[in-house]
N, C-alpha and C positions, 0 to 999 in steps of 0.2 A: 601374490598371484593377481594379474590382472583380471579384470573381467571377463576380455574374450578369452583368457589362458582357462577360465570357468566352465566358461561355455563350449570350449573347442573339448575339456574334458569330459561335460555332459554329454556333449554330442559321442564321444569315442565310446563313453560308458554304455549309453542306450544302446550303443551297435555294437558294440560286444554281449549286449546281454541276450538282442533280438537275434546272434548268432547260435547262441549256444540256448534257446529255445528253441532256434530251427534245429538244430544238431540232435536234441531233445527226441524230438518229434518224428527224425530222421532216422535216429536211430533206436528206436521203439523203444525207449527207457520206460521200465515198467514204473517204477519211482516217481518219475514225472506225471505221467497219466495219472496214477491214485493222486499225487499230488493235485493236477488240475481239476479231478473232479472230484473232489472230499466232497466240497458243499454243494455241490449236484445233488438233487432229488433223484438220480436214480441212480447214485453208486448206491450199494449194499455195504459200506463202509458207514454212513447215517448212524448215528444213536438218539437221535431227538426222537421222543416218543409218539411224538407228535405224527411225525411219519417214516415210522417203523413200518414197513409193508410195501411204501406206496410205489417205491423202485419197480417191485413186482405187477402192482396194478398197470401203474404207465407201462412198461415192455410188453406188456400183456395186449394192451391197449392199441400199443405201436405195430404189433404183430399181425394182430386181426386186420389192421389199416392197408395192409401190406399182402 
């Protein structure tokens, strides 16, 4: 494989991948969400004990603001 046959793949790959994120997103996959926000501070999915709670603080926080 040539080089640009490399890159013309990269390029195809990238844009199949940012399609089917849009598609994702589009179509409200609940799967994907948990997926995108595991390591969010305020999914309730968290087990670091560290911040155990603090989902509830922040929403709490964001609420008042609101």
């Amino acid at each position: 494989m040539t080089e640009s046959e490399l890159k013309e793949s990269d390029d195809e790959t990238r844009k199949w991948y940012s399609d089917y994120l849009d598609l994702m997103e589009h179509k409200r996959n609940p799967n994907y969400g948990r997926a995108q926000c595991f390591h969010c501070l305020l999914s309730p999915e968290g087990d670091d004990p560290i911040f155990i709670g603090i989902n509830r603080l922040v929403a709490k926080g964001l609420e008042y603001m609101n």
